[in-house]
N, C-alpha and C positions, 0 to 999 in steps of 0.2 A: 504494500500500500504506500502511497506516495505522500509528502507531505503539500498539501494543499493553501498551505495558510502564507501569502507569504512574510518576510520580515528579512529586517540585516541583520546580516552577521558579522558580528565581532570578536577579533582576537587580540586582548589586549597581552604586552608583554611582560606587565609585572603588578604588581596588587596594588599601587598606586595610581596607575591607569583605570583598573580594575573599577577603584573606588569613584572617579571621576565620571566614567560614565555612569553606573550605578548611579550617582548625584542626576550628573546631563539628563539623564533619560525618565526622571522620574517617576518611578514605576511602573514602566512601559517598555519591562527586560525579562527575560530570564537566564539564569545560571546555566551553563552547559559544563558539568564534570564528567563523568563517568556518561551522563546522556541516558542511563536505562530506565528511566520515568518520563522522562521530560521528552524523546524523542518519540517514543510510544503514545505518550498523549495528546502531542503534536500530530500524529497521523491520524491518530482518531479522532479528532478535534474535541479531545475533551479539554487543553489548554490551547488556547490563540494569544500570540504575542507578536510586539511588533519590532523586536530583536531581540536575539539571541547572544548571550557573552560568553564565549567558550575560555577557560579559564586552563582549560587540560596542559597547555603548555607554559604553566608558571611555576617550574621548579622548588620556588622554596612555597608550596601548599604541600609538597608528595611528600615530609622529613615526617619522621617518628624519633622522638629524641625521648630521653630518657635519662631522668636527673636521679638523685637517692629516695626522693618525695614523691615523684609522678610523673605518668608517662602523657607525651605531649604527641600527639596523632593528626597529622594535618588533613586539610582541605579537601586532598589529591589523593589519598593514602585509599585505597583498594581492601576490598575484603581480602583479595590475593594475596595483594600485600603482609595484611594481617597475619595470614592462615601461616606464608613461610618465615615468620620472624620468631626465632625460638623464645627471644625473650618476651614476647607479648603471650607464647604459650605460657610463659613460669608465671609472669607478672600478673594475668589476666587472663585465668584459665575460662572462666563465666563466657568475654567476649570473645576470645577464642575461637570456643565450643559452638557458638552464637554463628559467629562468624560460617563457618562449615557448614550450616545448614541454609544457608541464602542460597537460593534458586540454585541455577548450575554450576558448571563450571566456565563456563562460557560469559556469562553474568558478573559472577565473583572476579571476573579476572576485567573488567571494567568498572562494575558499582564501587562508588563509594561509601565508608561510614558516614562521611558529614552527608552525602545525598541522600541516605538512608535516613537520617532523622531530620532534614529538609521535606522531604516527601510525605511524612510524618503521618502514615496509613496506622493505620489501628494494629496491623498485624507484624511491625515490623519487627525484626527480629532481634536488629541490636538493642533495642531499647531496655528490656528485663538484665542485660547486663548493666548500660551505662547510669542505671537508676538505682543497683544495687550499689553500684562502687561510687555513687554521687560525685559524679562528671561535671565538669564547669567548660562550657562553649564558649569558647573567644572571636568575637565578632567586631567588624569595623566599619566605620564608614568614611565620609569626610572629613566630617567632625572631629572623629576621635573613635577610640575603643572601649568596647564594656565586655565583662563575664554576664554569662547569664546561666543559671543553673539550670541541670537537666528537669530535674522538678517542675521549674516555670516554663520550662520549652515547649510545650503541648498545650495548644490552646482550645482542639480541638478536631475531630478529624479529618487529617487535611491540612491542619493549621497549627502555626507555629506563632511565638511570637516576636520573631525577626521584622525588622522592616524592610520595606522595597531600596533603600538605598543601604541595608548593611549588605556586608561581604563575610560568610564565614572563615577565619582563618582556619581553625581548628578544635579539638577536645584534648581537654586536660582534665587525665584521671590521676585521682591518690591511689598508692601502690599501700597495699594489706597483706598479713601473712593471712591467708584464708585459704580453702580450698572450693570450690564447686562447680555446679553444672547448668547446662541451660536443656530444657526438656521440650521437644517443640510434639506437635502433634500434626500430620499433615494425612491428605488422603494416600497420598501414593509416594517413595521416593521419585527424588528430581526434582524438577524443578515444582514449586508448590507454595502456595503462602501458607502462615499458620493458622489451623482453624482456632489453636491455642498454643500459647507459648508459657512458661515459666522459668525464670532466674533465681537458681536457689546459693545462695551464700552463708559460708557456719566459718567458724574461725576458733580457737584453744579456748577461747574464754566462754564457750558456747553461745555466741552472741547469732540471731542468723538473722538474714535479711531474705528479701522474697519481691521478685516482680513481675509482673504479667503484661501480656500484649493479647491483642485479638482475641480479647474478653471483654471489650470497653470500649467505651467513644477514642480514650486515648490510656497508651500505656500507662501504670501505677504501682509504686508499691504498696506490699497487703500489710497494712503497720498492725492491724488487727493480730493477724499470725505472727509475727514478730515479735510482739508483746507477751504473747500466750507462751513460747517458747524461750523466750530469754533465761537462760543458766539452767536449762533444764539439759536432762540427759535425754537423748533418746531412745526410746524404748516400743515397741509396737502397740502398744495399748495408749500413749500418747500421740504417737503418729496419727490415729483413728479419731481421737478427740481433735485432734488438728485440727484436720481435714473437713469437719462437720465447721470450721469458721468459714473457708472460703467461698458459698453460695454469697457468705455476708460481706465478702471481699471483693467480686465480682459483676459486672452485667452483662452477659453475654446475649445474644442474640441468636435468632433463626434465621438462617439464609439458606442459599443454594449448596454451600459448602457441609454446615453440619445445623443440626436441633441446637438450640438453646441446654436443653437436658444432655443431651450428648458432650457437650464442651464443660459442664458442670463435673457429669465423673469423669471424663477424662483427667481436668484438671486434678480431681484430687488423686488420681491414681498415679498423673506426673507429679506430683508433689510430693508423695510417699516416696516415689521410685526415688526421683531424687536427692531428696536430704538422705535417704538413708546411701545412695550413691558416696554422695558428698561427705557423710562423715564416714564413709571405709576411708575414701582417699585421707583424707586429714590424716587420720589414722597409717597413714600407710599400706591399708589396703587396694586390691584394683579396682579399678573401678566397673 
């Protein structure tokens, strides 16, 4: 299918350019990274724009740096990317894990993380990571720069709360000794969105966190189960008590993909699998 809409195209050479047009063009642009949203929806005309700013060729978006505190993942940086950087496996097993189950490989070796929470579908998959490990997004415009927590990033589905003239540079995550996993649920392997997703995170002082996607207008953490579980040990008789929080944690929906009911036990049957996952590894077990 062709794209029909037209518009200019632009390639600016460095993120001060970048920002300029973003200003110029008053938000009457959009971003072109990785492109695996925005090209797609262009052909189907579910977005019309009257330019386009392909940013793919500005080298310092693509760096993942990594200081003693936190890992800093730019603009550019690729699930791909993610998946072969050993240290993003040690540092950040949750995104990882996350990471590997986005669409193909074909996909992954174009999409971005920051397009990925630009895009900001209900189901995506980075998200129940970078809300466990409470990610700060570095964003710019003309003006100047602000963080803005992943927390506040989801304004809605579909919606973020960027504006038409910032520029995302990147995400800065704190590094934790923790262990975990992310549990997706999909109809088929390959390529497939989540009918549900969960991010489970436990760490030595039995602390755990828990987040979910494509259960809700917009990904969240379930503070309910978090609370219920703090310094407790776990044991299968409290697993089951858990488990009975998260309808309360939850709204999932009926669509084409799965029941409303269906993504409910799912959910609590990835939630089980998981933490109890998560804490062999901690332990030193396999996972």
């Amino acid at each position: 299918m062709a794209i029909i809409n037209d518009f200019e195209y632009h390639k600016p050479k460095d993120i001060y350019e970048t920002l300029l047009l973003l200003s110029e063009l008053n938000g009457k642009a959009k971003i072109l990274a990785g492109g695996t949203d925005l090209i797609v929806n262009l052909k189907e005309e579910i977005v019309k724009t009257e330019n386009v700013i392909d940013i793919k060729g500005i080298t310092e978006l693509n760096k993942i740096e990594l200081s003693e505190d936190n890992i800093f993942i730019g603009a550019g940086v690729t699930f791909t990317d993610i998946i072969e950087s050993q240290k993003l496996k040690e540092k950040l097993p949750i995104l990882w894990k996350a990471s590997m189950t986005v669409a193909s490989v074909g996909i992954r070796n174009r999409a971005t993380l920051v397009g990925n929470i630009c895009s900001a579908v209900p189901s995506l998959d980075s998200a129940p990571a970078l809300l466990i490990y409470d990610s700060e997004i570095l964003v710019q415009s003309k003006t100047g720069k602000r963080t803005i927590s992943i927390h506040d990033w989801f304004t809605g589905p579909k919606k973020t709360i960027l504006t038409p003239d910032e520029l995302v540079l990147g995400i800065k995550i704190p590094i934790f000794q923790h262990a975990g996993v992310y549990e997706k649920l999909g109809r088929y392997k390959g390529e497939d969105l989540a009918q549900a997703g969960i991010g489970i995170f436990v760490d030595t002082n039995r602390n755990y966190r828990f987040a979910y996607c494509a259960v809700g207008p917009i990904p969240k953490r379930m503070e309910k189960l978090e609370e219920f579980l703090r310094g407790k040990e776990i044991s299968d008789k409290l697993l089951e008590e858990a488990a009975e929080l998260i309808p309360s944690e939850i709204s999932p929906i009926s669509d084409i993909r799965s029941s409303k009911e269906y993504r409910i036990h799912m959910m609590k049957i990835m939630f089980k699998r998981g933490l109890q996952k998560s804490v062999a590894i901690l332990k030193g077990g396999r996972s």
